[in-house]
C-alpha positions in Angstrom: 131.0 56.5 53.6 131.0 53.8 56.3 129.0 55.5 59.5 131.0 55.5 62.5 129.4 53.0 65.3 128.7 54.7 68.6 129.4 51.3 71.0 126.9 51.2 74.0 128.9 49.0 75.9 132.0 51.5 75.6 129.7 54.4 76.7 127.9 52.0 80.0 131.7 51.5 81.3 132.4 54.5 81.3 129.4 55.8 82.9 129.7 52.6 85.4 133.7 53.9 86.0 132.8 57.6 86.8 129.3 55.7 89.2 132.2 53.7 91.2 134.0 56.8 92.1 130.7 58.5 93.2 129.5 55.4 95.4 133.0 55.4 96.9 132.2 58.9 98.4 129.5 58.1 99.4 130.5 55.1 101.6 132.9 57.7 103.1 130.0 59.0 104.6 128.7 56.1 105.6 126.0 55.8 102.9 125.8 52.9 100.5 123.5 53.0 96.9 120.2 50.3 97.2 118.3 49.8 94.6 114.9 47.8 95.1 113.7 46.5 92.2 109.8 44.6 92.1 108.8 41.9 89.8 105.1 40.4 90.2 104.7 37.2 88.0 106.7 35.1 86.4 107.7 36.8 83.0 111.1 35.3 82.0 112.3 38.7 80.3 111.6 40.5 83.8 113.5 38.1 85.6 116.3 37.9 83.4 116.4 42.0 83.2 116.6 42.1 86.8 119.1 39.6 87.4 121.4 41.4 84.2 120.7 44.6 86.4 122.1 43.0 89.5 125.2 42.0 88.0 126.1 45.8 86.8 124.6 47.0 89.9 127.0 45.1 92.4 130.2 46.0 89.5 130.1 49.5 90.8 129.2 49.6 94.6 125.5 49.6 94.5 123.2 47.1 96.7 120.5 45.4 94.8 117.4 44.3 96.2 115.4 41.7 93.8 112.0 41.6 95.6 109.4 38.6 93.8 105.8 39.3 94.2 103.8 35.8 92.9 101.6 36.1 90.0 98.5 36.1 92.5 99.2 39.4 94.1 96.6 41.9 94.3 96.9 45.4 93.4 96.6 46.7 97.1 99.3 43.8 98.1 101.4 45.6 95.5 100.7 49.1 96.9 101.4 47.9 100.5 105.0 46.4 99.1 105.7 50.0 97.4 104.7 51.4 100.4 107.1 49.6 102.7 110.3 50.5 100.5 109.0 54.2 100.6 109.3 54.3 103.7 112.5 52.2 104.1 115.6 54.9 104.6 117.9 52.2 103.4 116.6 52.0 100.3 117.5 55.4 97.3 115.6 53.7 94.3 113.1 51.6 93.9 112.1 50.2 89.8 108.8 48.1 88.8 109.6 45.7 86.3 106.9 45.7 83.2 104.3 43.6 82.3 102.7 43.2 85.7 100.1 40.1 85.7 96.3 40.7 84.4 94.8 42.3 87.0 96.9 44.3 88.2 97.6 48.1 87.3 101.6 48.7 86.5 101.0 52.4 85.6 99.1 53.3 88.6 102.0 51.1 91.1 104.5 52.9 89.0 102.6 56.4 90.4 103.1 55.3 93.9 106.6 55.5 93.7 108.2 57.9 95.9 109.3 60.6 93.5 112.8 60.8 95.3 112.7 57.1 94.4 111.7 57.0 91.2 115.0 56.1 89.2 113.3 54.8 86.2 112.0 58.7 85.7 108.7 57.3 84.8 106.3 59.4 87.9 104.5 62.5 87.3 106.3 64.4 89.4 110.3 63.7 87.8 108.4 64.2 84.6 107.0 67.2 85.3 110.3 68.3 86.2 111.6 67.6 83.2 109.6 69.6 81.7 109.9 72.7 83.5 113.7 72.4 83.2 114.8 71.4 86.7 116.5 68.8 88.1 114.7 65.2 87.7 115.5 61.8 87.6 115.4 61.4 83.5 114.0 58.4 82.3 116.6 56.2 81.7 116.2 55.2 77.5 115.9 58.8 76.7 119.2 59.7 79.1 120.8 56.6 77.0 120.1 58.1 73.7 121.0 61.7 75.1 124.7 59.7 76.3 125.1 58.1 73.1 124.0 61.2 71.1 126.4 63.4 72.6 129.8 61.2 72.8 130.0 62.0 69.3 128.1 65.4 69.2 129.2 67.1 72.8 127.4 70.1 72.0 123.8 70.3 70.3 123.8 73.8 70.5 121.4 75.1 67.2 121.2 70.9 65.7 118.3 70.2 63.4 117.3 67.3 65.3 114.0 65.3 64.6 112.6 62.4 66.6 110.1 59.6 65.4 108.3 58.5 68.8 106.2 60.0 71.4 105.9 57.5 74.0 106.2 59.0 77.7 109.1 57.5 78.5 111.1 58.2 75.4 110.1 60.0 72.5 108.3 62.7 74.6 111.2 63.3 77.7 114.1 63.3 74.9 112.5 66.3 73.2 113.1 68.0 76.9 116.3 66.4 77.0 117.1 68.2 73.7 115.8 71.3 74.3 117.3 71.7 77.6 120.9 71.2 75.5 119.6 74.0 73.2 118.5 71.9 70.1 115.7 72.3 68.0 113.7 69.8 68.1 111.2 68.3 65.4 109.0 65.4 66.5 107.5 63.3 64.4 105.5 59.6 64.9 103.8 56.9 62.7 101.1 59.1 61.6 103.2 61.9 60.7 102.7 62.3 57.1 105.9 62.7 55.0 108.1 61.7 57.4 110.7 61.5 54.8 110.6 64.9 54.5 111.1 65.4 58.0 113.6 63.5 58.7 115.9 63.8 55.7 116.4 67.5 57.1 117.5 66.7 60.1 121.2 66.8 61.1 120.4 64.5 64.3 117.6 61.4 63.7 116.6 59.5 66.8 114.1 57.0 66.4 112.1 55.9 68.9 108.8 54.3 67.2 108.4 51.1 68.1 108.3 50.0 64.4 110.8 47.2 63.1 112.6 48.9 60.4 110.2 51.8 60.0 113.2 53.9 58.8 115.5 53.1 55.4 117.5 54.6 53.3 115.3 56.9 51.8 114.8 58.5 54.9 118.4 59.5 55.9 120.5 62.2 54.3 124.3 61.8 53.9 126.7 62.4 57.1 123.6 62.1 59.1 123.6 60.8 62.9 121.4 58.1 63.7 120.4 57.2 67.0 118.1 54.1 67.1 116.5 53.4 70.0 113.8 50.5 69.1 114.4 47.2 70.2 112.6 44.0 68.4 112.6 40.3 68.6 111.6 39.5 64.9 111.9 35.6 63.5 113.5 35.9 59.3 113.9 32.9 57.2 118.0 32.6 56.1 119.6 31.9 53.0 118.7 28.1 53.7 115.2 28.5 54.3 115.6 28.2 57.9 113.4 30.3 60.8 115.8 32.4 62.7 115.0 35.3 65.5 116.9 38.3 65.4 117.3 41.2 67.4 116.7 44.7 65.6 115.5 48.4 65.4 113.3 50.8 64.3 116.5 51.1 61.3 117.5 48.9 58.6 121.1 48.9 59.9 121.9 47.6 56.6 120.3 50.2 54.8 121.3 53.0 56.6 124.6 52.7 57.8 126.3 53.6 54.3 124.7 56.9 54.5 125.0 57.9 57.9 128.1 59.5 59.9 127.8 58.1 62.7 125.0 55.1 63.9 124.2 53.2 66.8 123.6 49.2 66.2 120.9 47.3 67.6 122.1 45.1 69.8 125.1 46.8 71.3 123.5 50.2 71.6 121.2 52.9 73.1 120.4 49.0 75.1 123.4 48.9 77.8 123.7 52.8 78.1 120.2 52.2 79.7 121.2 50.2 82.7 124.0 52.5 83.4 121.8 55.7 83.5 119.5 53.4 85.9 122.2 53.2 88.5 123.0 56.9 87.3 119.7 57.7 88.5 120.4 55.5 92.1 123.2 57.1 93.0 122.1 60.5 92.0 118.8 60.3 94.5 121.3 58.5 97.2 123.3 61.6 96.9 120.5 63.2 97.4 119.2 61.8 100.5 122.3 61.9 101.9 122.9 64.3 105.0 
């Protein structure tokens, strides 16, 4: 068996297709998507994130805002900057880029967020939401994995599904995500004990740990689905002795791929579904605001 690959990039233009029709409407009401998004500092990845961001952003209709804060902000220069794009009508989403500099507080900014604003789904309020089952802006890696999941598996009605994470903006809000679809859910995390047990029961594996090739072969049953979600910059000696960086997940792709039905790769993945969901989520609270 050679596991079928779910292709991210497939899935984000398709999800960036269906976004250009819905920002189209909303210019016919004289509305237009802005998404404001923060970086403090000078962390290359940020900047590069926000600028990759900006490119899919402008594909479908949507105005993006890069706002640079220098690396000598204060917290309550951050707030006040927050703050203003609250307040600012114009503007339907707003997203702090991650790390801040020493110093300064990212979770507590990320807090101040409007909630109506809050397309990364990371506030208490979307996430309480969530939770109780109504409408929210979803954090957007655990709405990638939920896309990826269900172009091959639609419906999740009554799926053995098992996660291994817990973070709060992933393993945790994908186990509402799954539930809300009706699927029954076992999570699991680094300290679970047996997690091969665990997860060579489930039907569904998403793995969300954080771990560079925590899962393997011995953890997957045949025809399983495997969703991998971690994302690693890890340096391996080749063939010729040589020091190379790679990209790769929480599953030894290698490994895993022989056994599994379906699989999605690392880079190429749950990766550029994310950004997609992110102006998912703009356009979504723009339609929202709209009269």
């Amino acid at each position: 068996m050679t596991a079928k690959l779910i292709d991210g990039k497939t899935i984000a233009a398709q999800v960036r297709q269906r976004l250009a029709q819905r920002v189209e409407a909303l210019r016919c009401r004289r509305r237009k998507p802005r998404l404001a998004a923060l970086v403090i500092g000078e962390d290359p990845a940020s900047k590069s994130y926000a600028l990759s961001q900006q490119k899919n952003a402008r594909e479908v209709g949507i105005d993006h805002r890069l706002i640079e804060l220098p690396k000598t902000t204060t917290q309550g220069e951050a707030v006040e900057v927050v703050e203003a794009m609250n307040r600012d009508p114009a503007v339907c989403g707003i997203m702090l880029h991650l790390p801040v500099p020493n110093g300064l507080d990212g979770f507590a900014l990320q807090q101040r967020i409007a909630p109506s604003k809050d397309v990364e789904g990371v506030g208490a309020t979307n996430l309480g939401l969530l939770a109780m089952g109504q409408e929210a802006l979803a954090p957007c890696t655990a709405a990638a994995a939920m896309a990826c999941l269900q172009f091959v598996v639609p419906d999740l009605t009554g799926r053995d599904v098992v996660i291994v994470g817990r973070s709060l903006i992933v393993g945790k809000p994908l186990a509402m995500l799954l539930l809300h679809a009706h699927a029954t859910v076992t999570q699991c995390h680094t300290r679970t004990r047996d997690l091969v047990e665990h997860t060579r029961g489930a039907e569904v594996l998403l793995v969300a740990a954080g771990s560079p090739g925590l899962i393997g072969a011995e953890h997957v049953a045949p025809g399983t689905i495997v969703i991998d979600i971690g994302v690693h910059r890890v340096k391996i000696i080749d063939a010729q002795g040589n020091e190379q960086v790679r990209t790769v997940g929480d599953v030894r792709f290698d490994e895993v791929s022989p056994i599994a039905s379906a699989i999605t790769p690392v880079p190429g993945g749950v990766g550029p579904v994310t950004v997609a969901m992110l102006l998912a989520n703009t356009v979504q609270a723009c339609e929202r605001s709209s009269p």
